[in-house]
C-alpha positions as CSV (number, residue, x, y, z in Angstrom):
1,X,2.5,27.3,56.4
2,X,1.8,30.4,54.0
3,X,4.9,29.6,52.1
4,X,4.0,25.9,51.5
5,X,0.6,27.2,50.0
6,X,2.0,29.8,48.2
7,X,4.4,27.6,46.6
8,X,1.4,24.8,45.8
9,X,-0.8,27.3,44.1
10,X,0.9,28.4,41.2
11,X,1.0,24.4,40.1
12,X,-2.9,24.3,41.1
13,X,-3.2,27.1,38.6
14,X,-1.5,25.6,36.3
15,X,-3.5,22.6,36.6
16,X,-6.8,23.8,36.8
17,X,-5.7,25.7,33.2
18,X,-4.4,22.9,31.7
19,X,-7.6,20.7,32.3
20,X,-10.0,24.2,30.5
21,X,-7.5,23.7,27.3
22,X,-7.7,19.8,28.1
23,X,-11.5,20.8,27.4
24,X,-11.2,22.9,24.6
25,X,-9.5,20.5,22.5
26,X,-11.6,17.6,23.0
27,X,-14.5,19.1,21.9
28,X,-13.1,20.5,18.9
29,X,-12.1,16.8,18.1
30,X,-15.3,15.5,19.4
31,X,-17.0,18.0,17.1
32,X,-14.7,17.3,14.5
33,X,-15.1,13.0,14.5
34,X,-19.0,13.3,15.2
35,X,-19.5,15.3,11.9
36,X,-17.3,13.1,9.7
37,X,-19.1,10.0,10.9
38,X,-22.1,11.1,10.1
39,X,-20.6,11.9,6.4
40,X,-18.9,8.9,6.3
41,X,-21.5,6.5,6.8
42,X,-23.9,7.8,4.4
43,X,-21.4,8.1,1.8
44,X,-20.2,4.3,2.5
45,X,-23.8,3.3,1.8
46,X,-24.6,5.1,-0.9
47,X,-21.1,4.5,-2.6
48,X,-20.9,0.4,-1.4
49,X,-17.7,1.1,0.0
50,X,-16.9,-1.4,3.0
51,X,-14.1,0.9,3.4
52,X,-15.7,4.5,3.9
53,X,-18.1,2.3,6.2
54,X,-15.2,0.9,8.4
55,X,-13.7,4.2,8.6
56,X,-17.0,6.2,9.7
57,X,-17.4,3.7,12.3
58,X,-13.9,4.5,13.3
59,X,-14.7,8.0,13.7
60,X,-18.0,7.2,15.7
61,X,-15.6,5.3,18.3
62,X,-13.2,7.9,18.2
63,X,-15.9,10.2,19.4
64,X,-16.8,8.3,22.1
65,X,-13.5,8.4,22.9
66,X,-13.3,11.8,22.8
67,X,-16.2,12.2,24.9
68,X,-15.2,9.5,27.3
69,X,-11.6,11.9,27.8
70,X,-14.0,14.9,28.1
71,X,-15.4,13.2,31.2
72,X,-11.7,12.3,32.4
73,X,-10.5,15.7,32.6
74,X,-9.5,16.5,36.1
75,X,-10.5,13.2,37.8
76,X,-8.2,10.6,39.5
77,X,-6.0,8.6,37.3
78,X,-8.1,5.5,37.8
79,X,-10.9,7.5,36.7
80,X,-8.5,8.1,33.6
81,X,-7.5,4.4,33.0
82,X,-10.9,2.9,33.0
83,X,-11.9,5.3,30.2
84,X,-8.9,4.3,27.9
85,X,-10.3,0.6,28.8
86,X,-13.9,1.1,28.0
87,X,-12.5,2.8,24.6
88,X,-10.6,-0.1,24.3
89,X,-12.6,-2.8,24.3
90,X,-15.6,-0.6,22.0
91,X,-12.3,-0.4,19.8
92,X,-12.1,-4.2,19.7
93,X,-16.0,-5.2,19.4
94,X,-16.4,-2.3,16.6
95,X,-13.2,-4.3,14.8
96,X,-14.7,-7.7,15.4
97,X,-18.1,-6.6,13.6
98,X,-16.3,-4.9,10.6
99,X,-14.3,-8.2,10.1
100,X,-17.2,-10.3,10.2
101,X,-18.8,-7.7,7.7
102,X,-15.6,-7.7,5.0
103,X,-16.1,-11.3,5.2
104,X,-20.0,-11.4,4.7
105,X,-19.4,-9.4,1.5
106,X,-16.3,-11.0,0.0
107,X,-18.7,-14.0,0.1
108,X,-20.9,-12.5,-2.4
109,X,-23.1,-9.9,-0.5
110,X,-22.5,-6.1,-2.0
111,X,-21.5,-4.6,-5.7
112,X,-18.4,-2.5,-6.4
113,X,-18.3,1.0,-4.8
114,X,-18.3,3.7,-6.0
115,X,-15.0,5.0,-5.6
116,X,-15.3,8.5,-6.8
117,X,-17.4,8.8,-3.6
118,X,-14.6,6.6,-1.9
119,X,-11.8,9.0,-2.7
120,X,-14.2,12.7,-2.0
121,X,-14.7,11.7,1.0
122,X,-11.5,10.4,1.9
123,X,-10.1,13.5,1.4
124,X,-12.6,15.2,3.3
125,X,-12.1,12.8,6.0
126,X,-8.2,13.3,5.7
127,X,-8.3,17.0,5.9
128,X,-10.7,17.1,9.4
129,X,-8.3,14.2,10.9
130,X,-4.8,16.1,10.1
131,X,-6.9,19.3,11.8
132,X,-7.3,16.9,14.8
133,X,-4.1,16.1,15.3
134,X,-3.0,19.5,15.2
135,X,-5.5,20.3,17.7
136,X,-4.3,17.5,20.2
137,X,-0.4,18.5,19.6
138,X,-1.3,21.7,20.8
139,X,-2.9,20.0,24.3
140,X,0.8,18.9,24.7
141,X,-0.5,16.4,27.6
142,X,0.9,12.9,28.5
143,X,-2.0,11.7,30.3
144,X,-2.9,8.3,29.4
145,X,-6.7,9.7,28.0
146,X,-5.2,12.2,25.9
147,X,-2.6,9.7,24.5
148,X,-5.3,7.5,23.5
149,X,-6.7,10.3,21.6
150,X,-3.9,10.6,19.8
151,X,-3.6,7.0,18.6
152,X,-6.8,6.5,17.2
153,X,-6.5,10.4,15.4
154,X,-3.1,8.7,14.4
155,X,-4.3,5.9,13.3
156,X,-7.5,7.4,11.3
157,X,-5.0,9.5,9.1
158,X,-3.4,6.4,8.1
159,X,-6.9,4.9,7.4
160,X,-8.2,7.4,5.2
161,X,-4.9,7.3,2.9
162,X,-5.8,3.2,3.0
163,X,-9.2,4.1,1.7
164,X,-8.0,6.5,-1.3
165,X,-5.8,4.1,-2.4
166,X,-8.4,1.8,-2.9
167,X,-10.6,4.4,-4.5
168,X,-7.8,4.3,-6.7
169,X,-7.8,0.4,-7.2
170,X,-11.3,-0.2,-7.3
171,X,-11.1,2.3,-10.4
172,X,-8.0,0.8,-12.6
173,X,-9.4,-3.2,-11.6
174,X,-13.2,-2.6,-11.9
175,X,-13.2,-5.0,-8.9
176,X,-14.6,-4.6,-5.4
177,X,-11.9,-6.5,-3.8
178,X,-9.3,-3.3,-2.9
179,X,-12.5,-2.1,-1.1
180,X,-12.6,-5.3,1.2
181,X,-8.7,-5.1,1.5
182,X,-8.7,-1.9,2.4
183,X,-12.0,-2.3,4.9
184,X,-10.2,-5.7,6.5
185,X,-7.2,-3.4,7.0
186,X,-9.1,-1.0,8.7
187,X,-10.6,-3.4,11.2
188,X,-7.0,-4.5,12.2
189,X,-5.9,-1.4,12.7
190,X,-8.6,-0.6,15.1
191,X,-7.7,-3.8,16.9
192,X,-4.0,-2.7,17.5
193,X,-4.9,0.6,18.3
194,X,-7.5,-0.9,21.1
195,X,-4.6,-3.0,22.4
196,X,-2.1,-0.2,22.6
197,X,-5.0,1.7,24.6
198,X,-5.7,-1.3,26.9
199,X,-1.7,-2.0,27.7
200,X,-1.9,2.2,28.5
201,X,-4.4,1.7,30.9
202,X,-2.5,-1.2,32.8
């Protein structure tokens, strides 16, 4: 009947805006990660830091993420669960390869950073990470995509104040161990963040 439409269509409105602000903010992020990634991993190899290298490739899979979301918007929630999977599981193989990097270099491989460069960035990295978050508090959505987003934004904050601290270490010791703690610490948090994403996606 007319009424039953009339009544549908305000929530369709409401819908259709939600998704355009769903769009907004996700390329802001997107924007936001895919800049500091590409800062991040030149700094980690020119400053030695297994740390500010773990963390850029953070931010490269929290891009994808991003843009994996981007193509979520508006599609069926299946559509919305197998993108938190495939973010998953790049989560987990990005992890796996950082682990088996920390270890390569704790063997002997690499010199001590740089940790000047360690803490600049970090800060850097901190500042465009809070600016994400505030950007995705403002989507306000509880869809399983945009909660992802949120934990691995979540979880990057915490990573960068891991990797200033070990600026900080590596600084007072001389040694290049904080780095590899820091960088190992790193790597597990991207594995429990890929996990929370995969049980979301359930």
């Amino acid at each position: 009947s007319a009424a039953s439409r009339a009544a549908v269509e305000p929530a369709t409105d409401d819908d259709l805006a939600g998704e355009v602000r769903q769009r907004q903010f996700l390329i802001i992020v997107l924007l936001i990660n895919a800049v500091l990634f590409a800062v991040e991993l030149g700094a980690g190899w020119l400053a030695g830091s297994m740390g500010l290298v773990a963390d850029s490739l953070d931010m490269l899979a929290d891009a994808l993420v991003y843009g994996l979301s981007l193509y979520a918007v508006g599609r069926a929630a299946q559509h919305k669960r197998a993108v938190a999977r495939v973010s998953g599981y790049f989560q987990l193989g990005l992890a796996a390869f950082g682990l088996v990097e920390v270890l390569r270099r704790f063997l002997g491989a690499g010199d001590e950073p740089s940790f000047s460069l360690m803490i600049g960035i970090s800060l850097l990295a901190l500042a465009g990470n809070l600016a994400s978050l505030m950007v995705l508090q403002r989507a306000a959505s509880q869809e399983v995509h945009m909660k992802a987003s949120w934990i691995f934004t979540t979880n990057d904050v915490l990573v960068n104040l891991g990797v200033i601290a070990a600026g900080v270490l590596v600084f007072a010791t001389g040694s290049k161990l904080p780095d590899l703690l820091v960088g190992t610490v790193v790597f597990c948090l991207v594995s429990h963040g890929a996990w929370r994403i995969l049980k979301l996606a359930r």
